[in-house]
N, C-alpha and C positions, 0 to 999 in steps of 0.2 A: 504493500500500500504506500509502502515512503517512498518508494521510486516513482509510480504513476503521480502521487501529488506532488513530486519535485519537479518529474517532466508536466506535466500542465502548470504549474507558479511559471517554470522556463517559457513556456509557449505565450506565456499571459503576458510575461513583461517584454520578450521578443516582436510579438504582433502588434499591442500598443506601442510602442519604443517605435517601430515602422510607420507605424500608423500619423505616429504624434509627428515625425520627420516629415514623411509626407505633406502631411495638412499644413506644415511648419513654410517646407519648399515649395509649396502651389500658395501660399497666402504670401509669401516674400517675393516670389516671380509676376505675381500678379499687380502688388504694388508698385514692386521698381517701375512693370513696362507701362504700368498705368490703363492696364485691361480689368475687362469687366468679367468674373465669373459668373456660370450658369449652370449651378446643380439644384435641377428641378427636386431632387429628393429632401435638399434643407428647406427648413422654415426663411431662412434670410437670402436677399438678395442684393444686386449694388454691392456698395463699399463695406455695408454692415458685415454682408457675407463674407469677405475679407480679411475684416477685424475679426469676428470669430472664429474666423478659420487658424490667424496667425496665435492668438492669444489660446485658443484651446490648444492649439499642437503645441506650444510654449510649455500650458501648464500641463499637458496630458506626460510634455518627457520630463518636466520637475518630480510629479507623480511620479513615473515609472522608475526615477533614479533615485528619489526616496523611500520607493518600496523596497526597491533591491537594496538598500542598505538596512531596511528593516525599522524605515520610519515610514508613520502614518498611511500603514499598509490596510486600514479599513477605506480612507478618502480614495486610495486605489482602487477597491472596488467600486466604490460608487462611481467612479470614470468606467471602469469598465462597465457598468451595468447603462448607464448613461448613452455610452457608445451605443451598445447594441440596443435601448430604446430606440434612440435617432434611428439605425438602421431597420428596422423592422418599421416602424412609424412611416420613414421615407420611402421605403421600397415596396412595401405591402400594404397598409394603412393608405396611403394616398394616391392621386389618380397618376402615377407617374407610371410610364409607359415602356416593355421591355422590347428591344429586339431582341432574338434567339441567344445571341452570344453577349450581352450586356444581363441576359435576365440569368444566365449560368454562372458569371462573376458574381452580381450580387449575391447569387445563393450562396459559395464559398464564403463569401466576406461577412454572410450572417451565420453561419456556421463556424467559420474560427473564429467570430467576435463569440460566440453562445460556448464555444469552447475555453474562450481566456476570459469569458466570466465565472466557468469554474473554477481554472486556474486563479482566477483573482480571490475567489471565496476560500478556497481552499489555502492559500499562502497570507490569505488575513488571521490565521489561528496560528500558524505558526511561528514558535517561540525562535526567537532573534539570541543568538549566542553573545553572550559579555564577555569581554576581553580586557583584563587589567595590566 
């Protein structure tokens, strides 16, 4: 059991940590060139979209790199549970429209988000080693 809940913690802070880089380098690339994003799946659009984009991937890898050090690994979870609201809300919940191969990505990326929110549940209990 310690091994499956060490590899799902691994997968939880690997997929957000990408994730969070991600959202980081499309809301920085977007500002520099001074283009407008369009993801029908978020609630925000325009500049706002933007600023939540840059500020969430910001705080999503503060998150992910203060889990793995074994701080405030509950506020973790609730990014990860957070994420995959957004993504089920955006992608299933709303009238937002799949081509074949855009409706197969999403299913992956709601699947390892529902996967590194176990990971993320499962690595909020465990005890952080002290070191004097």
């Amino acid at each position: 059991m310690a091994a499956v809940r060490f590899i799902l913690s691994v997968f939880s802070f690997l997929f957000h940590g990408l994730l969070a880089l991600f959202l980081t380098a499309l809301a920085c690339l977007a500002l520099a060139w001074g283009t407008t994003l369009h993801l029908e799946m978020l609630p925000w659009t325009g500049s706002t979209l933007e600023y939540v984009l840059l500020f969430g991937g910001l705080c999503g890898l503060a998150l992910v790199i203060l889990a793995v050090l074994g701080k405030l690994r509950p506020l973790f979870f609730v990014w990860t549970l957070a994420v995959l609201v957004l993504m089920v809300k955006g992608y299933v919940l709303s009238g937002y429209h799949f081509d074949p191969a855009s409706a197969k990505t999403a299913g992956y990326l709601m699947l390892g988000a529902f996967v590194a929110l176990i990971g993320g549940w499962l690595q909020m209990f465990r005890r952080s080693e002290r070191r004097f």
